[in-house]
GUKOLTI-313332 format. One record per atom (N, C-alpha, C): x, y, z. Coordinates in steps of 0.02 Angstrom, whole numbers, padded with zeros to 5 digits, always signed. Layout:
XYZ/...
This chain:
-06643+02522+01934/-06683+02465+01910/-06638+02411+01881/-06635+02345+01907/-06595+02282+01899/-06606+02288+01814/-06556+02273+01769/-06567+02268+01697/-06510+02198+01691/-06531+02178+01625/-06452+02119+01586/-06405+02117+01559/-06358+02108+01605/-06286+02106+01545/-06264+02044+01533/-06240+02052+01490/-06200+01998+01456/-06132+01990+01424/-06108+01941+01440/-06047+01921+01436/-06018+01883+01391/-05989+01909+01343/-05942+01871+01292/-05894+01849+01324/-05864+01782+01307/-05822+01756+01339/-05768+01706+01279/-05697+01706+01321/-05664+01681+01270/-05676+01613+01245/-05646+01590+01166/-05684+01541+01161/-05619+01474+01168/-05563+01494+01202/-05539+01434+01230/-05556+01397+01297/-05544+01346+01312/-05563+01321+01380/-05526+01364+01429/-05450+01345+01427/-05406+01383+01464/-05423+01449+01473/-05437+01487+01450/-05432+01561+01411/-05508+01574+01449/-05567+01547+01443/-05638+01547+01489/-05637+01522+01554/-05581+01490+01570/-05562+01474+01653/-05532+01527+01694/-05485+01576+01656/-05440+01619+01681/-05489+01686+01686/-05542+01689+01641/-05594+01768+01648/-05660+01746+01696/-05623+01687+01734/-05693+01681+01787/-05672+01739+01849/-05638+01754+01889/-05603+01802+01924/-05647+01875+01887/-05634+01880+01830/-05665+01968+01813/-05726+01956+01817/-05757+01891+01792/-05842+01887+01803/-05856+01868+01865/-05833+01854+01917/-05842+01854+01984/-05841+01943+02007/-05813+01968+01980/-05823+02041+01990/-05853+02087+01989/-05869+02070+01907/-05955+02089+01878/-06000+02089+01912/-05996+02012+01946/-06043+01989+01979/-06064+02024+02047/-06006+02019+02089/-06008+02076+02127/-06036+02152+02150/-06022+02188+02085/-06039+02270+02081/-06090+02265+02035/-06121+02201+02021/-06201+02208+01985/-06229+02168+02014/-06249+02151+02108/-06281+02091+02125/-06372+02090+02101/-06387+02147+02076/-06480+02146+02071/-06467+02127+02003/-06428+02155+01956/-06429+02145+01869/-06427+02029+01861/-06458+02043+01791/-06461+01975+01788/-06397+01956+01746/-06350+01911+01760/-06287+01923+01720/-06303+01858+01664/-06276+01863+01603/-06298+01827+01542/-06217+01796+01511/-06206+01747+01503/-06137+01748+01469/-06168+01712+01408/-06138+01736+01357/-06129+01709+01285/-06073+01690+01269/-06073+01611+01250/-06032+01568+01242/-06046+01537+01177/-05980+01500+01138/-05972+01465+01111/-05994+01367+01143/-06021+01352+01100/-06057+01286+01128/-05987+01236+01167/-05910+01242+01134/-05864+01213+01149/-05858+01232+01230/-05877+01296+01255/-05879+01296+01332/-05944+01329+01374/-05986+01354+01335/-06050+01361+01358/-06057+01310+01434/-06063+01231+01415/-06061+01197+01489/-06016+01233+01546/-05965+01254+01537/-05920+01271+01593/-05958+01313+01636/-05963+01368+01599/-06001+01436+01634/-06090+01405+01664/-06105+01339+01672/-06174+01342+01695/-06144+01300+01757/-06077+01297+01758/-06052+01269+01841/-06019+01323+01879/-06032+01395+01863/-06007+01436+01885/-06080+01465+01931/-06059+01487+01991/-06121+01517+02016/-06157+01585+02020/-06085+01616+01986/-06098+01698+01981/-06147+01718+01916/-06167+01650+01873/-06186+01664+01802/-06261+01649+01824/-06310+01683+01786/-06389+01669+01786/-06392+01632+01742/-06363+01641+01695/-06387+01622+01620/-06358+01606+01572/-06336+01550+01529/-06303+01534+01472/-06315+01547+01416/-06313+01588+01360/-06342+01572+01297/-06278+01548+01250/-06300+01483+01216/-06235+01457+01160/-06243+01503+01097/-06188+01512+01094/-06189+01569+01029/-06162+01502+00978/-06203+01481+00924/-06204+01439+00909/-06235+01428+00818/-06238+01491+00807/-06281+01503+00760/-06206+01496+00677/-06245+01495+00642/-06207+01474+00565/-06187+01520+00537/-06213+01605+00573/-06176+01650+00568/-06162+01714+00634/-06137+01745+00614/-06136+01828+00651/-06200+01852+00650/-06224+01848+00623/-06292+01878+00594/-06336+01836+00632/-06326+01769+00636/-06377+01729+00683/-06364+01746+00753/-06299+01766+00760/-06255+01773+00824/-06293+01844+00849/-06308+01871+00820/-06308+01932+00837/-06413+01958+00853/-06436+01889+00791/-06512+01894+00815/-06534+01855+00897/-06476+01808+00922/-06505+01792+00961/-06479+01807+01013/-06438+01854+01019/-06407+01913+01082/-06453+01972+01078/-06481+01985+01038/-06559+02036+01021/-06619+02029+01059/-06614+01975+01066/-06696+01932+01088/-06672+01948+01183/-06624+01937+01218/-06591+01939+01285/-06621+02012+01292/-06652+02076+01273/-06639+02124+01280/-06584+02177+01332/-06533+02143+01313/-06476+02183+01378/-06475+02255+01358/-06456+02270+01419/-06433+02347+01413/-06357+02377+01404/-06328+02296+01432/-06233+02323+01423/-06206+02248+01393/-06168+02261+01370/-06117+02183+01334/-06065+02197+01354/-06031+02145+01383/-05975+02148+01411/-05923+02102+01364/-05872+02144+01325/-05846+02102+01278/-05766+02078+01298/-05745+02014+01325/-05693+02007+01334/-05643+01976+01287/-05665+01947+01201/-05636+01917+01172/-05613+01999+01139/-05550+02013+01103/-05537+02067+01079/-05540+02072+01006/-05561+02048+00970/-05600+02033+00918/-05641+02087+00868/-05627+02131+00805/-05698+02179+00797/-05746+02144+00810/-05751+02066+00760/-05826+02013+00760/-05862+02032+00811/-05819+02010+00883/-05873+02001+00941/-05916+02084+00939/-05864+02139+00937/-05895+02217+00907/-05949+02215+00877/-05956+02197+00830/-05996+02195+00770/-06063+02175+00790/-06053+02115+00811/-06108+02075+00843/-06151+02091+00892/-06117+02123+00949/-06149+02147+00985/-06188+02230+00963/-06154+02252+00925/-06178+02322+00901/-06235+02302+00838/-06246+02250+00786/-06283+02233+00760/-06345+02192+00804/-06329+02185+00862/-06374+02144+00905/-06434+02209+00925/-06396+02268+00934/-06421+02331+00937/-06436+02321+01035/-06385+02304+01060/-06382+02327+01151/-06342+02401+01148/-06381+02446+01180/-06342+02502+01184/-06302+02512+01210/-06265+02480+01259/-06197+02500+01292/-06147+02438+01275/-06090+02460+01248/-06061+02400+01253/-05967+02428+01252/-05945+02360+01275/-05879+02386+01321/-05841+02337+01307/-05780+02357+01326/-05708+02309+01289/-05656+02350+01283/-05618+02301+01261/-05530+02346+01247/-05516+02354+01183/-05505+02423+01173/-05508+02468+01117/-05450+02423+01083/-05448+02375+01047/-05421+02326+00993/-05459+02305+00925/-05418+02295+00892/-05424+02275+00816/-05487+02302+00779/-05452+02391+00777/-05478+02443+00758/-05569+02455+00768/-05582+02413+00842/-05648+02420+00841/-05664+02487+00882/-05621+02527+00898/-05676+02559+00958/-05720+02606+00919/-05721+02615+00876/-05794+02654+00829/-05854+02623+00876/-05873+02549+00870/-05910+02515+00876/-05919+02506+00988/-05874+02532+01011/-05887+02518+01068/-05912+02599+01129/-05937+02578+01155/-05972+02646+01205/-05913+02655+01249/-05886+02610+01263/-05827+02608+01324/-05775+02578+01293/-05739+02591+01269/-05677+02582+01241/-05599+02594+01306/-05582+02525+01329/-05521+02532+01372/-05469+02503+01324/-05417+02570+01361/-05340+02555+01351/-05329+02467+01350/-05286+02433+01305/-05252+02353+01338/-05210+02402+01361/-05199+02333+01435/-05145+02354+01501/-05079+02327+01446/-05001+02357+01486/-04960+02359+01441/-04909+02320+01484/-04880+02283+01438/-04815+02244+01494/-04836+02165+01495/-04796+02138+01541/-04814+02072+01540/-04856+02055+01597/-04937+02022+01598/-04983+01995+01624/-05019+01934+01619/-05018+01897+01683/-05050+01829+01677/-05118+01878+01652/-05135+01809+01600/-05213+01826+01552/-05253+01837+01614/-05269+01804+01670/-05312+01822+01707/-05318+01899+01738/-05258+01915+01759/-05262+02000+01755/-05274+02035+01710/-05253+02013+01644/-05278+02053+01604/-05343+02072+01584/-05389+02001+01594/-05458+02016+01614/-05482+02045+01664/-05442+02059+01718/-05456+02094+01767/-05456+02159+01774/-05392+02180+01749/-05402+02241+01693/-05446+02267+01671/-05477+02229+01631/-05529+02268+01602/-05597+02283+01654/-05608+02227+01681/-05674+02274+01733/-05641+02315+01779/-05592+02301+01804/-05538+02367+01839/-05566+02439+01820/-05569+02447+01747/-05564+02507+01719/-05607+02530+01702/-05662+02472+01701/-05751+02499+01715/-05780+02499+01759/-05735+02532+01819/-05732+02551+01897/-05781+02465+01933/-05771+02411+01919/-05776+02355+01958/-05711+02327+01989/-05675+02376+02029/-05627+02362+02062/-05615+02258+02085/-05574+02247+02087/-05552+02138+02104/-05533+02149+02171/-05567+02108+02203/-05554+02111+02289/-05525+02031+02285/-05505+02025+02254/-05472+01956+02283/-05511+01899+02249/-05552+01918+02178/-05601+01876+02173/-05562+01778+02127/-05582+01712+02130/-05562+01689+02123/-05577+01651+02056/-05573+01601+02015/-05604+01565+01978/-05610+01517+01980/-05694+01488+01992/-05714+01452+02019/-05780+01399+02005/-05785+01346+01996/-05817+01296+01964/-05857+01253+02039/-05925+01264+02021/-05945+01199+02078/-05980+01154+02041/-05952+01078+02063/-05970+01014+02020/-06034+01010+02057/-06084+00969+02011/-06134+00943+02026/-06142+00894+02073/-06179+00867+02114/-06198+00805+02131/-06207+00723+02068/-06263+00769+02016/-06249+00703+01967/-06185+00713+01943/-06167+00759+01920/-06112+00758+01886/-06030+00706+01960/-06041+00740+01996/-06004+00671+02052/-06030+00607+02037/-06084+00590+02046/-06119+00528+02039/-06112+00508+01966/-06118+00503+01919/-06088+00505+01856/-05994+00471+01869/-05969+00519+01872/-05912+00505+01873/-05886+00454+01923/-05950+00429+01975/-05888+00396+02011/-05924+00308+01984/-06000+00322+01944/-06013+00257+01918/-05961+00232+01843/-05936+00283+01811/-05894+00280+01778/-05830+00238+01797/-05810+00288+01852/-05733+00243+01868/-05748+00173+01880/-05823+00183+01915/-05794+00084+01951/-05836+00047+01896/-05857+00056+01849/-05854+00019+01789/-05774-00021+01768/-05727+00038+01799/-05668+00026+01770/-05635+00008+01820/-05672-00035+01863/-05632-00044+01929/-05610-00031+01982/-05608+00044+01979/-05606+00097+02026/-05657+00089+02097/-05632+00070+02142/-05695+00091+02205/-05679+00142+02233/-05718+00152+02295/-05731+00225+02317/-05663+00255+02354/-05624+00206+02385/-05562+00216+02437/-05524+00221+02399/-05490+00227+02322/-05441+00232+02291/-05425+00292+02286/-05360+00321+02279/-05329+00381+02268/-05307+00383+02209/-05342+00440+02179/-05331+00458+02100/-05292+00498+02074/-05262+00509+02025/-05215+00577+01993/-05239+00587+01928/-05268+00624+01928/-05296+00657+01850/-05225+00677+01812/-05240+00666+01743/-05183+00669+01696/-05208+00696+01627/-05206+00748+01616/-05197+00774+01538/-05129+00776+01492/-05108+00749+01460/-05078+00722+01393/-05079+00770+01341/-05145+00769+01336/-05151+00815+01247/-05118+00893+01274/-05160+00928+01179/-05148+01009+01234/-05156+01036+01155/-05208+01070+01157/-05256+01107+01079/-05202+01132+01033/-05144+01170+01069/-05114+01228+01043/-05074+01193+00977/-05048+01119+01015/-05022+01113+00958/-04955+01074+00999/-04914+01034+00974/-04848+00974+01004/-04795+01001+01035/-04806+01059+01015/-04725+01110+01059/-04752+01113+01137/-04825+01103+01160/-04846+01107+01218/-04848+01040+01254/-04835+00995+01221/-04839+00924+01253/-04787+00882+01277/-04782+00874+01342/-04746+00824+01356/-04739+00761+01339/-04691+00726+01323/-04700+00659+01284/-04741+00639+01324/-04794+00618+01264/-04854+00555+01323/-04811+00494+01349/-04780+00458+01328/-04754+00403+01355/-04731+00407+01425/-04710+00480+01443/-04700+00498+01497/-04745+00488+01559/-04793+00514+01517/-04881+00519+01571/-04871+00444+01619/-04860+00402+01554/-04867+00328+01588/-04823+00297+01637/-04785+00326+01609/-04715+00303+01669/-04716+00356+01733/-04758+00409+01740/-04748+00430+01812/-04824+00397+01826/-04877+00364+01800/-04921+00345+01838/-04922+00292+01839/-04836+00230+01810/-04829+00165+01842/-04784+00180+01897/-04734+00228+01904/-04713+00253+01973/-04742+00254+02020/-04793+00298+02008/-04862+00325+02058/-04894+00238+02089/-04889+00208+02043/-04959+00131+02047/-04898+00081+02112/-04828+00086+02075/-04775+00043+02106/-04771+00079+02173/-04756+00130+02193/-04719+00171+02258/-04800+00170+02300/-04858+00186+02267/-04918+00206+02317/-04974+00163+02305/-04990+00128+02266/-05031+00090+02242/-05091+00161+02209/-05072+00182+02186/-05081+00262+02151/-05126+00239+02093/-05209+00239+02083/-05204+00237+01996/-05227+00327+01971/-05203+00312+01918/-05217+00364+01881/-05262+00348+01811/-05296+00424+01822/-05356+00436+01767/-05347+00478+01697/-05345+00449+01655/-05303+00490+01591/-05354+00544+01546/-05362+00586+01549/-05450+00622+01533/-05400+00666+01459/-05448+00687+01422/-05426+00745+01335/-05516+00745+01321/-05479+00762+01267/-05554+00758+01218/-05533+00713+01157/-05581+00709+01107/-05572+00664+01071/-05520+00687+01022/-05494+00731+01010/-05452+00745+00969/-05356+00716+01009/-05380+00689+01073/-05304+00687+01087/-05313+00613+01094/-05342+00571+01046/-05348+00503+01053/-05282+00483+01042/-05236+00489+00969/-05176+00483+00970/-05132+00485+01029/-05144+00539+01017/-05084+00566+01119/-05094+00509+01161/-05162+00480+01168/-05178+00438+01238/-05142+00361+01206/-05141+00351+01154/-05131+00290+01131/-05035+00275+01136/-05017+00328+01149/-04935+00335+01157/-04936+00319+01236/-04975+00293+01271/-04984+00284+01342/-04991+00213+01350/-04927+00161+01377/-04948+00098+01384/-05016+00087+01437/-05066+00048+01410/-05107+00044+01456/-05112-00014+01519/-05119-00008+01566/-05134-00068+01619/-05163-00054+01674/-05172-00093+01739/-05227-00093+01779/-05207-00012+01829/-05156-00002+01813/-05169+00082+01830/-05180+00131+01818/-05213+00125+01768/-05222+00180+01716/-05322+00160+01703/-05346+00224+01704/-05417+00232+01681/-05395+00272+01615/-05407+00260+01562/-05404+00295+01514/-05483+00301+01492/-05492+00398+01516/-05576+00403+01482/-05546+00445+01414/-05495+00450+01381/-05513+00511+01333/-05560+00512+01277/-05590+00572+01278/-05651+00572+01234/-05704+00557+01243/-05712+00527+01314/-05769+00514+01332/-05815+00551+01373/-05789+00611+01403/-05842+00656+01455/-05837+00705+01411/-05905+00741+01436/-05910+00803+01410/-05887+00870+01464/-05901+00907+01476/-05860+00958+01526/-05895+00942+01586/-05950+00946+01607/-05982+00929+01664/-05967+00848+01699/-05955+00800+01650/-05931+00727+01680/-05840+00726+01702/-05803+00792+01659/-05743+00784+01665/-05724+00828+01735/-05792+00870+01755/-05750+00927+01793/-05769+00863+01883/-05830+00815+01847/-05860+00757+01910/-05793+00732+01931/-05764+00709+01872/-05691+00660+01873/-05631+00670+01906/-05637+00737+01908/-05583+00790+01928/-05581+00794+01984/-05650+00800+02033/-05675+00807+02093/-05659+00736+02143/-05653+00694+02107/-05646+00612+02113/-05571+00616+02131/-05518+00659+02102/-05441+00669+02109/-05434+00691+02163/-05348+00670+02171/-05319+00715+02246/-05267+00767+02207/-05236+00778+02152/-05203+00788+02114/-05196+00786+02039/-05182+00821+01994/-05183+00839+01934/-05108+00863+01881/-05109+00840+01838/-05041+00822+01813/-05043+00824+01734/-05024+00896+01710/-05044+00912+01632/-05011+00951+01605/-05007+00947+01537/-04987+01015+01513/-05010+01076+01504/-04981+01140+01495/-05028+01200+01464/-05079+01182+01433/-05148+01156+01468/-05218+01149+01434/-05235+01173+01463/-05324+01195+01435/-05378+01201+01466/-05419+01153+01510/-05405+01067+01528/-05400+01031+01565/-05325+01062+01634/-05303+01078+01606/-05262+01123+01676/-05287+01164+01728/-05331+01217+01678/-05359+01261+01706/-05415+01245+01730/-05439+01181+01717/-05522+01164+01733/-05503+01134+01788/-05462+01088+01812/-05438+01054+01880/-05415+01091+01913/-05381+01159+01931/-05364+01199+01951/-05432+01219+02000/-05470+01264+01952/-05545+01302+01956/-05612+01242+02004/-05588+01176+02000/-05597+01133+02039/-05595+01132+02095/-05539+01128+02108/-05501+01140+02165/-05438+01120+02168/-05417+01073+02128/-05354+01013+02128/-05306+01057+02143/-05234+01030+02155/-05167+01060+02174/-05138+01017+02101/-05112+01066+02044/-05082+01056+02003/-05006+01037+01962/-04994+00976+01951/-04930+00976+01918/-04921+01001+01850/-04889+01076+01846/-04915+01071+01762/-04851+01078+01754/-04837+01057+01666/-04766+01045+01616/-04779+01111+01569/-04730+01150+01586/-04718+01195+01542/-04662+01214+01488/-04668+01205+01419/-04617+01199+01370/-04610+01289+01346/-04657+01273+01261/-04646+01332+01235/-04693+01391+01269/-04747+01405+01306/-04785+01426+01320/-04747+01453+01389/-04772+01519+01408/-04766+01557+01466/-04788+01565+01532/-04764+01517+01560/-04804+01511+01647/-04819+01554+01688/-04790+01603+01667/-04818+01696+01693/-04874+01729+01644/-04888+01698+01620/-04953+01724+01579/-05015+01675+01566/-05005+01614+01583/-05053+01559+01590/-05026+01511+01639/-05003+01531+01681/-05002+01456+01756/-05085+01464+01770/-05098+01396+01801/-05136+01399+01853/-05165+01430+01897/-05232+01454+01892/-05230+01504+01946/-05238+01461+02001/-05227+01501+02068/-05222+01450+02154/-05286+01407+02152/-05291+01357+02199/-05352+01329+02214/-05380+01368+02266/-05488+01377+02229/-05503+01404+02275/-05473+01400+02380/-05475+01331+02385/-05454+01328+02455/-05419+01342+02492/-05406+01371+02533/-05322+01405+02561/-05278+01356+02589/-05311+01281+02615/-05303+01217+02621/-05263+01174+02582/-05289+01188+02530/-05238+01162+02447/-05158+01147+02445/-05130+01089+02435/-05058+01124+02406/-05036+01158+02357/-05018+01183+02355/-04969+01237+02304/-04976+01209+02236/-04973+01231+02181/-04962+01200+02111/-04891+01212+02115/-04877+01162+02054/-04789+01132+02053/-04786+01147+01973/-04764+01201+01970/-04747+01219+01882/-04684+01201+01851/-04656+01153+01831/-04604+01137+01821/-04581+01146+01724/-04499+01163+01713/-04507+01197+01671/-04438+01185+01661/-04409+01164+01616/-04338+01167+01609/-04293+01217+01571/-04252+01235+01620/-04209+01312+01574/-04167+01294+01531/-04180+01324+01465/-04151+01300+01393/-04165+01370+01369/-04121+01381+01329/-04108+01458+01294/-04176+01464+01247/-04208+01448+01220/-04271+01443+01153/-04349+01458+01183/-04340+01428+01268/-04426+01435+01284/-04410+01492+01325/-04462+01525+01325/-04551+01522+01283/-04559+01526+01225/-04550+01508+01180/-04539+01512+01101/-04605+01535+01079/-04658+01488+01107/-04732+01504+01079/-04765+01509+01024/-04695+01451+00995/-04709+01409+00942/-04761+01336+00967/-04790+01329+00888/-04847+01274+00893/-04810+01203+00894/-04750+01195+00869/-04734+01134+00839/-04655+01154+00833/-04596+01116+00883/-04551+01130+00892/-04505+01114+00830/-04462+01156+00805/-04413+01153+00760/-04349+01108+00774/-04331+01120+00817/-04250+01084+00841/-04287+01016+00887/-04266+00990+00937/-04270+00939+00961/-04318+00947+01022/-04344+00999+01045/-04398+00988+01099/-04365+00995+01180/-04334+01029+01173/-04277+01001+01227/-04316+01022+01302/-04359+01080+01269/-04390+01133+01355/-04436+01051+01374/-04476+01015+01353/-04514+00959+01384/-04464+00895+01388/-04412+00872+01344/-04376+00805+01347/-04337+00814+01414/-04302+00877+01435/-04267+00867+01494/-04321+00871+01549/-04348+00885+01537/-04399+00842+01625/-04412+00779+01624/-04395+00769+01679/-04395+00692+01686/-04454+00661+01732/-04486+00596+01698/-04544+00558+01752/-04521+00572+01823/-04452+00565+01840/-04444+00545+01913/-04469+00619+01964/-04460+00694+01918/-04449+00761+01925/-04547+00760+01933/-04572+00751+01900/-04638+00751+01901/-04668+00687+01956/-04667+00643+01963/-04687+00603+02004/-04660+00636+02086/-04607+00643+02098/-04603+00681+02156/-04624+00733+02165/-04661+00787+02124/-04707+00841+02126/-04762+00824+02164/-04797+00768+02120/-04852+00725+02134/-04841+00711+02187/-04805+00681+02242/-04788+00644+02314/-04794+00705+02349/-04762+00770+02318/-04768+00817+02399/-04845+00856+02386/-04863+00864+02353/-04931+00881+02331/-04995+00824+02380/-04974+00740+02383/-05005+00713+02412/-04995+00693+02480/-04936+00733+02502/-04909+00717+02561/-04877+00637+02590/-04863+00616+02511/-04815+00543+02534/-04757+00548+02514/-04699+00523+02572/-04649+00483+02565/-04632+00444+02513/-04596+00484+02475/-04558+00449+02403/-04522+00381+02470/-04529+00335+02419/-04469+00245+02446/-04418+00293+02449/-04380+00274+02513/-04294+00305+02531/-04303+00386+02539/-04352+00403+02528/-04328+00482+02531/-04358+00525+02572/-04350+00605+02579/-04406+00625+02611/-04453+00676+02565/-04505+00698+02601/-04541+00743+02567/-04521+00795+02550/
């Protein structure tokens, strides 16, 4: 008899892009069950562009206790807990669903019916979520993570751009700047600008500068001019993932805007400093069509440090250079750098 599960999910962007692959799995070896994800309101939108999900609920409440009355009301039969957290434990076991499952961390497995081993060694986060339904016999056939944009949400975004000038025949490069974790992950913004006046000079290239409102600063370190769309702060996840769709290419740091253009479809330029590109790159674009993502990363004795805020001089992001990233961008779009080849 088809019953509901539900899905806790992580509450970073990045981090909820990379556990779409295990919930594609779920999805899979429970096609009659109704699948439920519980989200934090910061990505709740994401998961209602996913197609493997029935159902969103924003976990949104002022406490655990609210959290936990309105995962009660869903009547599930299993919770699927991927944040490793006791809280999320707690919650779901005060929600009172009788089965509930996760990786036996931060002394919760009292509280869990299925308590798995964490896998040991070094793993992109997305396996490691994979992992875990792995081991609640939902074997991964190859499953991917995957976002389908809307129609309004296209339409939206493309009345947006040509507000800003943009018509329909232009070739775009999405650009993320910011990056949550913190400045040890950011490439100098000033940079951003100078590979997308490269991009404007060599191809007549504009580029679209997308964050959230917290990376207003960041965007403002970006000279602005007629090649540059600067939306930051202005879409919400469903207008940004439209915007994205609008791109031929994507060009960011370790964000969750990385992982959302990725899950898109885009072919990715990402800048990697203190953070670990074997444990958070990009996952492939769904398409087998796609070019390749271009992870670029400069070898300096200190990174992956996985520090928030660099101590010495920054050196893993200052030695990459605009010219190193803009030619990423060219073979990704299949043009002829001036004088050179692809």
């Amino acid at each position: 008899m088809p019953e509901t599960i539900v899905v806790l999910t992580p509450n970073w962007l990045g981090d909820a892009v990379m556990v779409l692959p295990a919930l594609a799995a779920v999805r899979r070896h429970h096609p009659a069950d109704t699948l439920v994800v519980a989200a934090r309101p910061s990505t709740a939108a994401l998961f209602r562009m996913v197609p493997e999900v029935d159902r969103v609920l924003p976990l949104d409440g002022p406490s655990r206790r609210a959290d936990a009355e309105a995962l009660a009301q869903i009547g599930a039969g299993v919770a699927l807990l991927f944040p490793n957290s006791f809280g999320s434990a707690w919650t779901v076991r005060r929600a009172g669903i009788p089965e509930r499952w996760g990786f036996a961390s931060d002394f919760r497995r009292p509280l869990l019916t299925k308590a798995v081993r964490k896998p040991r060694g070094r793993l992109h986060q997305s396996a490691y979520y994979l992992g875990l339904v792995s081991a609640l016999g939902m074997t991964p056939t190859g499953e991917q993570a995957r976002i389908v944009v809307s129609e309004q949400a296209r339409r939206g975004a493309a009345q947006v751009l040509a507000r800003h000038g943009v018509g329909d025949g232009a070739v775009l490069v999405g650009m993320a700047p910011g990056a949550a974790y913190g400045g040890a992950k950011q490439w100098p913004p000033e940079r951003f600008g100078r590979v997308a006046r490269l991009l404007h000079e060599r191809h007549g290239i504009v580029s679209v500068v997308v964050g959230s409102r917290a990376d207003r600063a960041t965007g403002d370190q970006i000279v602005p001019g007629p090649h540059i769309v600067d939306l930051i702060g202005q879409t919400d996840l469903p207008l940004l993932a439209g915007v994205m769709s609008c791109a031929r290419t994507f060009v960011s740091n370790d964000s969750g805007a990385m992982h959302m253009a990725a899950a898109v479809g885009l072919p990715v330029t990402a800048l990697f400093g203190a953070t670990d590109e074997r444990a958070t790159a990009p996952l492939d674009p769904a398409s087998p069509s796609a070019p390749p993502h271009e992870i670029l990363t400069c070898d300096v004795f200190c990174r992956p440090c996985m520090l928030r805020e660099c101590p010495i001089d920054h050196r893993c992001m200052k030695r990459i250079e605009p010219e190193r990233v803009c030619a990423a961008v060219e073979r990704q779009l299949g043009v002829r750098p001036p004088g050179g080849d692809l």
